[in-house]
C-alpha positions, -999 to 999 in steps of 0.1 A, spaced: -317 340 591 -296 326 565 -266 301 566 -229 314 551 -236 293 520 -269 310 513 -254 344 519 -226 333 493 -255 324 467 -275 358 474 -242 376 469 -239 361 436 -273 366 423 -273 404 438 -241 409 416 -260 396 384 -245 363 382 -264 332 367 -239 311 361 -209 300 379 -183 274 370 -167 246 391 -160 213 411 -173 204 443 -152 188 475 -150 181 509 -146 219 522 -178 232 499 -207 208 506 -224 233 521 -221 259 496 -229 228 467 -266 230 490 -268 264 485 -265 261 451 -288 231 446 -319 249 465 -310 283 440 -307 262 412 -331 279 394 -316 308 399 -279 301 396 -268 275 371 -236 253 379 -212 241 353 -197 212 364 -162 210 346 -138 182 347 -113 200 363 -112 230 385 -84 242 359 -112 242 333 -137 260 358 -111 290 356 -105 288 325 -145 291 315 -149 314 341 -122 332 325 -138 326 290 -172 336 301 -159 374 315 -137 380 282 -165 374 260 -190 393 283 -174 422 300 -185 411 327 -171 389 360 -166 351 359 -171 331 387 -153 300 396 -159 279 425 -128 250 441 -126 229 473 -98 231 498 -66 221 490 -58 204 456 -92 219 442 -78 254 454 -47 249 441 -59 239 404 -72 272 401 -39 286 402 -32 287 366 -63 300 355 -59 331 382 -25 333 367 -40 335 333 -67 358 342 -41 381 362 -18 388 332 -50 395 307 -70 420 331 -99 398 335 -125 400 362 -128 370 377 -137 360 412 -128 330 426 -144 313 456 -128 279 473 -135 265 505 -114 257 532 -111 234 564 -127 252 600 -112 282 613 -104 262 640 -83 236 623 -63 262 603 -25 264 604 -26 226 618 -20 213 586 -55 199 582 -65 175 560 -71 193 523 -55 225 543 -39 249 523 -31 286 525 -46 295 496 -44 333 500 -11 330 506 -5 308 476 -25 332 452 -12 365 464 15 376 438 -15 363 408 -48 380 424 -55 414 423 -69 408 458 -78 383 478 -94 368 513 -101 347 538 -129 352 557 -129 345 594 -160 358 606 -194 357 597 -205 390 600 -181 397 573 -191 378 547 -216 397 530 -194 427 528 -162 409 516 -180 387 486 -197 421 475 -162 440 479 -145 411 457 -167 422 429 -162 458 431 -121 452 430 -125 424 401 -144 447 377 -131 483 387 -102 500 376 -80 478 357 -100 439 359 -84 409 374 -89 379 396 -101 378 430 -100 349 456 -123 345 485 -113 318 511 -139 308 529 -139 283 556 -169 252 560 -175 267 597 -185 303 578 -208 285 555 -224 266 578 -233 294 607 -262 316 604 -270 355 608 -297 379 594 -289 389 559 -302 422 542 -301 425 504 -280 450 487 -286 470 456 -254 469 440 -239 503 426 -220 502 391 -184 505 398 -172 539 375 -138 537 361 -138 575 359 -110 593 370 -100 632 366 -80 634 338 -51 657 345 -53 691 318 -15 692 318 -13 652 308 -38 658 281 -21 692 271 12 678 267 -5 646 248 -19 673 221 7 695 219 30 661 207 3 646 186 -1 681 165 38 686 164 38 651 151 46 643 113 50 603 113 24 593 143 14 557 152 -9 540 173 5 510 196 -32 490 208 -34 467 234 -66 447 253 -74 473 271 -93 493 241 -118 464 241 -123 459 279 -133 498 279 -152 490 247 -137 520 231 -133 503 197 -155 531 176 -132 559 196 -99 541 189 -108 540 150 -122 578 149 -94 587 165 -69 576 145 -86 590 113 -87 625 131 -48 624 135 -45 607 109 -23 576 117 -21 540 114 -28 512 139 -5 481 149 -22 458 186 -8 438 203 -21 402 207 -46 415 233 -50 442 214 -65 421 179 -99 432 171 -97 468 187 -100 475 146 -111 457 114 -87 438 95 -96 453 72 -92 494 73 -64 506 55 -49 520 88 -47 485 105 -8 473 100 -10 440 118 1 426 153 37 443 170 64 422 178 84 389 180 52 372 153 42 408 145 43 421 111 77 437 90 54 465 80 46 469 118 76 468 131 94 489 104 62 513 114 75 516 151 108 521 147 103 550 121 80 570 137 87 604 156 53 597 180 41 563 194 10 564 214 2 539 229 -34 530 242 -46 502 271 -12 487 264 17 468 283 50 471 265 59 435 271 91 419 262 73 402 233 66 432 217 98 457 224 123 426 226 151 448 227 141 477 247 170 499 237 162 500 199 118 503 202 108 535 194 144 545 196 131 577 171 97 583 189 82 607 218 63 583 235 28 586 253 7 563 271 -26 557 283 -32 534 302 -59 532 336 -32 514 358 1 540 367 18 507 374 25 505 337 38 536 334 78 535 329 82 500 338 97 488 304 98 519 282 101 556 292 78 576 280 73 611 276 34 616 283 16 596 309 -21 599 310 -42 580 337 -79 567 327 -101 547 315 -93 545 275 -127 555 264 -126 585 283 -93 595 274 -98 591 238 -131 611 240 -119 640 254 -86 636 229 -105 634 201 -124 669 217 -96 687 223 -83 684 184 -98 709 164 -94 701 130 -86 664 114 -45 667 107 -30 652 78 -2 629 73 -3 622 35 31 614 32 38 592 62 4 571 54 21 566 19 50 550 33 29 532 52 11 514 22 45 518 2 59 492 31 30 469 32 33 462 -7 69 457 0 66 432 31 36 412 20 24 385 45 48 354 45 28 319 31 44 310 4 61 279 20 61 277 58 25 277 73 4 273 38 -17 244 52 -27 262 83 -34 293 63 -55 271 37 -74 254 72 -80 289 92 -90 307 58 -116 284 54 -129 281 88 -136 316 88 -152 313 54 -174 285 64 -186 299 102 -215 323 108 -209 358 118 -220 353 152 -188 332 160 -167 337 188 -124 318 186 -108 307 213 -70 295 211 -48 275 232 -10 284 228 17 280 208 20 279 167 -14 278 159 -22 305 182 3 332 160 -10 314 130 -50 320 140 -36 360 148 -17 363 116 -44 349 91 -79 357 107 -92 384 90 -126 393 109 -118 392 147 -144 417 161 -139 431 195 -144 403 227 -147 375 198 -113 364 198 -103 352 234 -65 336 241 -40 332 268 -14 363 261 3 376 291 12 341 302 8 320 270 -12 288 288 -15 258 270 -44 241 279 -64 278 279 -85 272 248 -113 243 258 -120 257 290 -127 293 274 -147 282 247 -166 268 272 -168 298 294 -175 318 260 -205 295 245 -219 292 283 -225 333 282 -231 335 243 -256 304 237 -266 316 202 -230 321 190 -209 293 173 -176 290 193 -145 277 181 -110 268 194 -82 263 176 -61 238 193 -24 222 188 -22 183 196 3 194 226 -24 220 245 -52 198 236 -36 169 254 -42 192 283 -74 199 285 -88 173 261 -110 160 294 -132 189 290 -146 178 262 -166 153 291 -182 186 297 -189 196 263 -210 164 260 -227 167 291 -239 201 286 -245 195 246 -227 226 242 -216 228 199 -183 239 203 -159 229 175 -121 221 181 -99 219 156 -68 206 163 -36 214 141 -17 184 145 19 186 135 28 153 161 50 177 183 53 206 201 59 232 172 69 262 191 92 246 212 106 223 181 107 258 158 131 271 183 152 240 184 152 245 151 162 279 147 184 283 181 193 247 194 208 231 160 179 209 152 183 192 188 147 182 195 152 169 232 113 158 242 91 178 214 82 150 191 43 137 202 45 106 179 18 84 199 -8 57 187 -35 79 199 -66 90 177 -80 119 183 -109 110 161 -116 81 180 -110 100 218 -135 124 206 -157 93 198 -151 79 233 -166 113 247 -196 111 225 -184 143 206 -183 138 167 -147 134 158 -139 141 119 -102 145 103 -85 163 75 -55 147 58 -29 166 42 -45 166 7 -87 168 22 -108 197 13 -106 210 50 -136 234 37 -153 205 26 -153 188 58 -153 222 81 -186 231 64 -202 196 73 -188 199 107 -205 233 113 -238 225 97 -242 195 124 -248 225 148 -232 198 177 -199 194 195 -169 187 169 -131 177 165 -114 181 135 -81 168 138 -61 186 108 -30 169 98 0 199 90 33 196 81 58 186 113 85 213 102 61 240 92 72 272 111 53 308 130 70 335 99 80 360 104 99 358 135 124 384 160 152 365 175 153 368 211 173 395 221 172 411 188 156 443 174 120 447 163 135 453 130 158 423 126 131 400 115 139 366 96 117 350 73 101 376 56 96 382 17 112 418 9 95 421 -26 123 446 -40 154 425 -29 
């Protein structure tokens, strides 16, 4: 016989989990028991916030591939998870949640700590539950971790009552079987797809997050050699291929690229691979593509036609679509001409850092200079986040985590966390603005509990520079609540913490004092001081096309 709580713990360690993330309360005593007499089985995070235990949890499944746990009281600890599930919901992440909750016979009487959690969670989980009865417990913990992980990954919540974890009943382990993301692909889909892609004379690849969930980065790059075409990502999508090969043309979008954007709206096929076409990346829907047959492939239908039509729909996992693509074409195809244009463009529309953005270039150039090749960057949101996309040049697949379906400031900490929990050996990074890290800045109590040597690096412009840019740019310089000029020292709040707090002024080598941060192999924060005006170039007005980008340097004008 075993209690609820010990049936929750088995659950876990049956799934392969051996670390979980959260906060205890009231309504999850008995499950903080649990995990005290399994504690060398399951190790506990304690974070400073439930928001931070999502947000690790979070961290901890990006960087892994596999599913986060996070664990909340009733109430007020239920309802701080809501962001993170929020977060995790718009990225496709596998993470399963677990809160407590008061009796069953005290619910709907507006209990103290009461709150309908499900109910609260239900348009931001990919499932969720409350569980009323014993006997189902078992069934419904091992049934949240088959929905978080198959199929397209998200969140899952399971509410579970303190009656549930206290009762007792006979338990029989499980051996969990490996969820497949295998579907039958449909010959006519994958017909129609080929018959495009060999018509084609100007084809390009539109990447999104879900090439590196499906870990289909080696297909994705032989693929586009075989058809000869080049590769623009979205911000989920960074990393799916090096920097670095010739094919690669740089993010999509409102902070995209002019070579990437001039790519899309000049091609005859776009194919489009694990993929949303979000607003931030088509802007204005009637002009994207506007030349192109389009396909997509994507594993969730409910992407299919919801803000672009395509012509081609194929339903799968990416890495089996790609295989049986790249099996189906018999002969490489060739695209000389188009691939010249290509490169023609990218002399043409160089990279914009002349003026705007020179000191964060000159920091995140020489952090990646100075960090081992085992590292792993986190971002929070906002400027420095399109900056650390822009200018990072090595971002290898599941090593650059960030917040981009719902841009969440205060993301960063808690996944570098999450990320450094699951990858002990790899040096972990976030790149912070002074407005996010006011967010989450109490995590770095956790940091220094757990020793863990995560460095921070905080871009500190004393305002919220996304928000300011666009007063700038759209709201005639009105700067109604974005300026952050306080007395506080972030050197000396790190200090408080007992986290090594360094700083680099306007005129400091930052690789200087990056290099001494990282070779004290401990918890850092660099606070780097960057230009209040300094803007996110180039840039697509909202509402505009793709190809109306301002602040970009046309070399031949």
């Amino acid at each position: 016989m075993l209690t609820g709580a010990q049936i929750i713990v088995e659950c876990l360690i049956e799934q392969g989990i051996d670390r979980v993330f959260g906060y205890p309360g009231g309504q999850v005593i008995p499950l903080y028991d649990a995990l005290y007499e399994y504690s060398d089985r399951v190790k506990h995070i304690l974070t400073a916030h439930e928001q931070g235990a999502s947000h690790a949890a979070d961290g901890y499944a990006r960087s892994t591939g596999k599913v986060g746990v996070c664990i909340a009281t009733s109430g007020p600890g239920a309802t701080n998870l809501v962001t993170g599930l929020a977060t995790a919901y718009m990225d496709s992440v596998p993470v399963v949640a677990i809160t407590g909750n008061v009796p069953v016979n005290l619910l709907g009487k507006d209990s103290f700590q009461e709150v309908d959690i499900t109910g609260v969670t239900l348009p931001i989980t990919k499932h969720n539950f409350i569980v009323k009865k014993i006997e189902d417990l078992a069934s419904t913990m091992r049934y949240a971790f088959e929905i978080a992980r198959s199929g397209r990954p998200g969140p899952v919540l399971v509410d579970i009552p303190k009656n549930i974890q206290t009762e007792s009943i006979e338990f029989e382990r499980a051996e969990v079987v490996a969820s497949s993301n295998k579907a039958e692909l449909r010959d006519k889909d994958i017909a129609e797809a080929i018959k495009l892609i060999k018509k084609a004379e100007k084809p390009m690849l539109y990447v999104g997050g879900g090439v590196i969930r499906s870990d289909a980065s080696e297909l994705l790059q032989l693929f586009a050699e075989l058809i000869d075409a080049p590769v623009g990502t979205s911000l989920m999508g960074l990393g799916a291929i090096p920097a670095t090969n010739s094919r690669f043309t740089g993010m999509i979008g409102m902070h995209g690229t002019k070579l990437s954007n001039l790519a899309i709206n000049s091609c005859d096929l776009l194919i489009s691979i694990g993929a949303r076409f979000s607003d931030r990346v088509i802007s204005k829907a009637s002009t994207f593509a506007k030349n192109a047959k389009i396909i997509q492939i994507d594993v969730d239908p409910a992407e299919f036609n919801k803000n672009i039509d395509t012509q081609v729909r194929i339903k799968g996992d990416v890495k089996d679509v790609l295989q049986c693509l790249i099996s189906k074409i018999e002969e490489p195809l060739d695209h000389k001409k188009w691939m010249n244009f290509i490169e023609g463009t990218r002399l043409r529309y160089p990279q914009k850092v002349s003026t705007e953005a020179k000191r964060a270039k000159t920091i995140i150039d020489a952090l990646e200079r100075v960090l081992p090749e085992n590292r792993i960057i986190t971002t929070e949101v906002g400027q420095h986040q399109m900056w650390a996309a822009q200018f990072l040049r090595d971002i290898k697949p599941r090593r650059f985590l960030t917040s981009g379906g719902l841009g969440t400031m205060g993301y960063g900490t808690g996944a570098a966390i999450g990320a450094q929990i699951a990858n002990p050996d790899a040096r972990v990074v976030n790149i912070a603005g002074d407005g996010s890290f006011r967010m989450n800045c109490n995590e770095l109590a956790t940091i220094a509990r757990y020793k863990l040597p995560i460095i921070i690096v905080v871009m500190n412009n004393h305002c919220l520079g996304m928000v300011r840019q666009w007063q700038t740019l759209f709201f005639g310089k009105r700067y109604s609540e974005t300026t952050l000029e306080t007395p506080l020292d972030w050197v000396m709040l790190a200090n408080a913490y007992g986290v090594k707090g360094l700083r680099i002024g306007p005129e400091d080598d930052a690789e200087a004092i990056i290099k001494a941060a990282v070779e004290l192999n401990e918890a850092v924060v660099i606070e780097c001081q960057i230009p209040t005006d300094d803007k996110v170039l180039p840039m697509v007005a909202p509402g505009a096309s793709i190809n109306d980008m301002m602040g970009f340097i046309d070399k031949e004008a």
